[in-house]
C-alpha positions in Angstrom: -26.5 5.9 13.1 -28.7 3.1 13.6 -27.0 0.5 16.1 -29.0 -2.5 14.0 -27.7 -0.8 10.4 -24.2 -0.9 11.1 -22.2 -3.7 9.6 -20.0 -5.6 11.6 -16.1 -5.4 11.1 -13.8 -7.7 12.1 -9.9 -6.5 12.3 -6.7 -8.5 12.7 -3.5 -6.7 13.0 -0.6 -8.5 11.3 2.6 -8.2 11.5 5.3 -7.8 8.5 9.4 -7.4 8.0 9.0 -3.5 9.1 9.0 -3.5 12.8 7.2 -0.1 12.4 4.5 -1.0 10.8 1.6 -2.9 11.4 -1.0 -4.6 8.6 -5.0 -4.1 9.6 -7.1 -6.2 7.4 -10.7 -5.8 7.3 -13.8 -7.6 6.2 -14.7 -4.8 4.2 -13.1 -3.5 0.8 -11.0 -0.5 1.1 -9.8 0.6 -2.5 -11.0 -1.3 -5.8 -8.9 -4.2 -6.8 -5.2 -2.9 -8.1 -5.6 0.5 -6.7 -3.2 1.3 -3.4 -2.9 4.7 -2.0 0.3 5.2 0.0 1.0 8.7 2.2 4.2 9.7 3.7 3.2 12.6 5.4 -0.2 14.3 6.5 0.1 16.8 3.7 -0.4 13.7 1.0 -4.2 12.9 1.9 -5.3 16.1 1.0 -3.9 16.4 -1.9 -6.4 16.1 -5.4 -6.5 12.6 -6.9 -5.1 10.8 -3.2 -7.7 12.7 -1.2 -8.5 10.5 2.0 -10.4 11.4 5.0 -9.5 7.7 6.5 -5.2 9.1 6.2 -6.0 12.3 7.3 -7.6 10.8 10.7 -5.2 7.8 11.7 -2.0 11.0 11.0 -4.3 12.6 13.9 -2.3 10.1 16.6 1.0 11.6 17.0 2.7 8.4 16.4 1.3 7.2 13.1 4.0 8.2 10.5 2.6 6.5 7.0 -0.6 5.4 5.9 -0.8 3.0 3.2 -4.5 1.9 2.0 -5.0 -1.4 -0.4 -7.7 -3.7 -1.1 -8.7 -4.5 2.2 -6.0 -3.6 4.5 -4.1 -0.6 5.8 -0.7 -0.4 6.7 0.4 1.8 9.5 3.7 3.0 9.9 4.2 4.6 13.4 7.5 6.1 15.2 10.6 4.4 16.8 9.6 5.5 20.3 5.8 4.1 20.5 5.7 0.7 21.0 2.6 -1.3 19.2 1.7 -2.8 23.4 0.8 0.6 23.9 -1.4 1.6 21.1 -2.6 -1.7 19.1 -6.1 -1.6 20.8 -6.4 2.5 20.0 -5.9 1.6 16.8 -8.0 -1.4 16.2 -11.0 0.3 18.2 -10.6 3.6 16.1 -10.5 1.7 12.6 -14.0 -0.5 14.1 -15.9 3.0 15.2 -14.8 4.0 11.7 -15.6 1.6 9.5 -19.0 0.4 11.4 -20.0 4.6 11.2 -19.3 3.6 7.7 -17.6 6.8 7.3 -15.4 7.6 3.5 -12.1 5.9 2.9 -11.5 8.0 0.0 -13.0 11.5 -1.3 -15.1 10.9 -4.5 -13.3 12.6 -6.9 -10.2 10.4 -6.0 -12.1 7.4 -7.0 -13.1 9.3 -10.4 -9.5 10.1 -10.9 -8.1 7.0 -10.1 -10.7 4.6 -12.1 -10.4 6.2 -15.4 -6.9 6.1 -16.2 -6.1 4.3 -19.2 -2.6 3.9 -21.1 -1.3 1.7 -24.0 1.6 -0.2 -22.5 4.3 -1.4 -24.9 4.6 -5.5 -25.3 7.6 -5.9 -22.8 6.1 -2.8 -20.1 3.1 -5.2 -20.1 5.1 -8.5 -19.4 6.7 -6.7 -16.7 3.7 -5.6 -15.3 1.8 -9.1 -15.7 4.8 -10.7 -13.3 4.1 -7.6 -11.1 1.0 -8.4 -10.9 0.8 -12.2 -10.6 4.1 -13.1 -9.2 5.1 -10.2 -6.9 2.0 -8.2 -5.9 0.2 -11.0 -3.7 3.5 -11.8 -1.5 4.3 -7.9 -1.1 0.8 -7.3 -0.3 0.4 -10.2 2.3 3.4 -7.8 4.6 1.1 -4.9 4.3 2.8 -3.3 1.5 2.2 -3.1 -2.2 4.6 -3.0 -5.6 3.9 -0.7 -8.8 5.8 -0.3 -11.8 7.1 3.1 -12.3 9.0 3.2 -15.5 11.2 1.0 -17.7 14.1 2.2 -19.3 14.9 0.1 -22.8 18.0 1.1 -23.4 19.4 -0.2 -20.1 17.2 -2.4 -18.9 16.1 -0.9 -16.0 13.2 -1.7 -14.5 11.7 0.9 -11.6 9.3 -0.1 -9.2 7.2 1.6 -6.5 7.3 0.0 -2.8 5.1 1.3 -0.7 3.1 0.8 2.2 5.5 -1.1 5.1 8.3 -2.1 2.4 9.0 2.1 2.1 12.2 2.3 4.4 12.0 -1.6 5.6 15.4 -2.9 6.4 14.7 -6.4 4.5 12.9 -4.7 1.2 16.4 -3.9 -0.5 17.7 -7.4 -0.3 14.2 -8.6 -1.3 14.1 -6.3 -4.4 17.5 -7.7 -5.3 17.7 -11.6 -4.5 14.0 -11.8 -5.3 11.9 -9.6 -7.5 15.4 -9.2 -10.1 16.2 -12.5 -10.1 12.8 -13.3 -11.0 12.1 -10.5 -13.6 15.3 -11.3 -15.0 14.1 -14.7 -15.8 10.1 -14.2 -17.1 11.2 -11.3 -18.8 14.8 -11.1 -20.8 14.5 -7.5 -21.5 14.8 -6.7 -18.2 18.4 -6.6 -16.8 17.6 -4.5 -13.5 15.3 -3.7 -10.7 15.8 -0.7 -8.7 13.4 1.1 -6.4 12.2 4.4 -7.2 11.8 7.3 -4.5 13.1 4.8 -1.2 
């Protein structure tokens, strides 16, 4: 490609509660506002309606154990044994050369999937979601991770929630879901009675 056509990306590598992982934000916009993509093994970013040739790459170093792709960020999860000294600037160079070749975050038919989902939420599943959104999305995002509801259960009150990206297997995210994001929910949204995590 043209060296005066490509645009040029700035990174800066953040860090969050999860030793493991690392947040990369970028000047450029990743997935479409709301949308987060999160893959916990190499197998995931092939797979129809997640399909991402920017996971599939970054699982190519050995030490990169989780991908999670949001707004303008990704999240990289790598193993206990690397240490980030040794492979921040690998990682930071690889994303520019990426993202200035402007190669696809996403195959197309992932977007298609993704954008043209629609459901009719009940009154309470959409409070829930509106303090998801508004109240606990922009903190759990700012640590490189993301929140989604899963499912609420009206009988007991259970709220289930998806945490993803560097809050999947973070040390602090349980007592975060609990003193937190219940407390919280609890409070905006009577109905709710409890907030468990789903698949951690």
């Amino acid at each position: 490609m043209n060296a005066l056509l490509r645009r040029p990306i700035s990174i800066f590598a953040q860090q969050n509660p999860n030793p493991n992982s690392m947040k990369f934000v970028l000047n450029v916009e990743l997935a479409p506002d709301g949308l987060s993509f999160d893959y916990a093994e190499p197998g995931e970013a092939l797979l129809e309606g997640k399909s991402s040739p920017l996971a599939v790459a970054l699982f190519g170093f050995d030490y990169v154990t989780r991908v999670f792709i949001a707004s303008n960020f990704v999240t990289i999860t790598k193993t206990d044994a690397t240490d980030w000294d040794e492979v921040m600037f690998e990682l930071k160079q690889f994303l520019k050369e990426y993202f200035e070749d402007q190669k696809p975050v996403f195959a197309q038919r992932t977007m298609d999937t993704n954008t043209t989902r629609v459901e009719a939420d009940s009154e309470t599943i959409q409070k829930i979601k509106a303090v998801l959104e508004q109240y606990v999305r922009p903190a759990v995002e700012s640590d490189g991770g993301a929140i989604n509801f899963h499912s609420f259960d009206e009988t007991s009150g259970t709220v289930k929630v998806l945490l993803q990206g560097s809050c999947s297997g973070c040390p602090s995210s349980t007592l975060t879901l609990k003193a937190g994001i219940e407390n919280l929910m609890t409070r905006l949204v009577p109905e709710v009675k409890l907030v468990e995590a789903e698949g951690v």
